[in-house]
Each structure stands twice: as structure tokens, then as C-alpha cells.
C-alpha positions in Angstrom: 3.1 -19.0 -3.9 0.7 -16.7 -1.8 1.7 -16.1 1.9 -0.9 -17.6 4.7 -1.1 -14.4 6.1 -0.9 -12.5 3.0 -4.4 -10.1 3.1 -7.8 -10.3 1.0 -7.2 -7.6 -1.4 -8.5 -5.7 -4.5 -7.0 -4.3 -8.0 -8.1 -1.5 -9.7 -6.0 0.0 -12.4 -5.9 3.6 -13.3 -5.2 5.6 -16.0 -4.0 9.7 -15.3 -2.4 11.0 -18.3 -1.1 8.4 -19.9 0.5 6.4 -17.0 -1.1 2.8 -15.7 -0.9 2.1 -12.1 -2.7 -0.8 -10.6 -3.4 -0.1 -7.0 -4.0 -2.9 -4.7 -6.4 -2.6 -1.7 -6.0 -4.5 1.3 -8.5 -5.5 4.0 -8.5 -6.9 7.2 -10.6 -10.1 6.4 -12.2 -10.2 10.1 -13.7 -5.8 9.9 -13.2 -5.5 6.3 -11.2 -2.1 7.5 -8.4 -1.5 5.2 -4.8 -1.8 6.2 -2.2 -1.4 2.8 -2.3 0.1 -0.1 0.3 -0.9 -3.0 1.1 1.1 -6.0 2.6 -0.3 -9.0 3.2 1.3 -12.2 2.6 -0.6 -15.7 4.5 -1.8 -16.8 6.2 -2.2 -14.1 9.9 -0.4 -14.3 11.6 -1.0 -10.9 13.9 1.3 -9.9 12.3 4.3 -11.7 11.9 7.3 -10.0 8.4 7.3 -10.6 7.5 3.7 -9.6 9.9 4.2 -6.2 7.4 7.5 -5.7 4.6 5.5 -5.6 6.2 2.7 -3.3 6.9 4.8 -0.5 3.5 6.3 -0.9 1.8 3.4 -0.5 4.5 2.1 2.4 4.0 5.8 4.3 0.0 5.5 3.7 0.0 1.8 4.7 1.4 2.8 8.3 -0.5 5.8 8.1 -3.8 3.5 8.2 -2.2 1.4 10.8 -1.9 4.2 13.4 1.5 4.0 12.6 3.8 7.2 12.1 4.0 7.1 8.4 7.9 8.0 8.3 9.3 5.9 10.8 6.5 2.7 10.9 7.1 3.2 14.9 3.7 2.6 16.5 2.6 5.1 19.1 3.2 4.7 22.5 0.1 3.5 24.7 -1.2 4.9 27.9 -1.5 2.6 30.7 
């Protein structure tokens, strides 16, 4: 079951040297700016070093969009 605020996204899949990784593309649906990206590997192997790479690439570039610190997800502090 999809989450109500689950965001519009799209999938392409890639293919660099033998390895398949669909990477999902997420938009905000009111600018159309993107907010997350999510990397899987096919097939998917959990808990593989290289399919854990690519999900804390794509949590670190997610927050990175955001204006989030990548490392931390702490949002900046703002002037007043």
C-alpha cells in the first residue's frame, strides 16, 4: 500500500559494468523540484556492501537536496 504522502517519482535503471541499479527520482508534486533519490541494486541483495553504498548515497544526497547537512539530516539553523 502506497503512503498518502509518499512523493510522485520516476525509475530509470542503469547498467555500468555489469551491475543493475534502478534509481528512483522524487519530486515535489507542487515545483516539480526534486527532493530524494533512492538507489537500489538488482536484484536487490540487502545487506550487501554494495547495495548499503548506494543507500546511504542516496539518504546523504536526499538531505543534501533538502538543504539538509547530508551526514547528520540536521537542517541549518535560520536567521531571524
Amino acid at each position: 500500500m502506497r503512503a498518502k504522502d509518499r512523493l510522485p517519482a520516476e525509475t530509470i535503471q542503469l547498467d555500468i559494468d555489469g551491475f543493475r541499479i534502478a534509481v528512483s527520482l522524487a519530486h515535489c508534486p507542487d515545483t516539480g523540484a526534486l527532493r530524494e533519490l533512492v538507489f537500489v541494486t538488482r536484484p536487490a541483495k540487502e545487506g550487501t556492501e554494495l547495495n548499503n553504498m548506494f543507500r546511504e548515497l542516496g539518504i546523504q544526497l536526499s538531505r543534501a537536496i533538502q538543504g539538509r547537512d547530508p551526514v547528520t539530516g540536521v537542517e541549518p539553523k535560520r536567521k531571524t
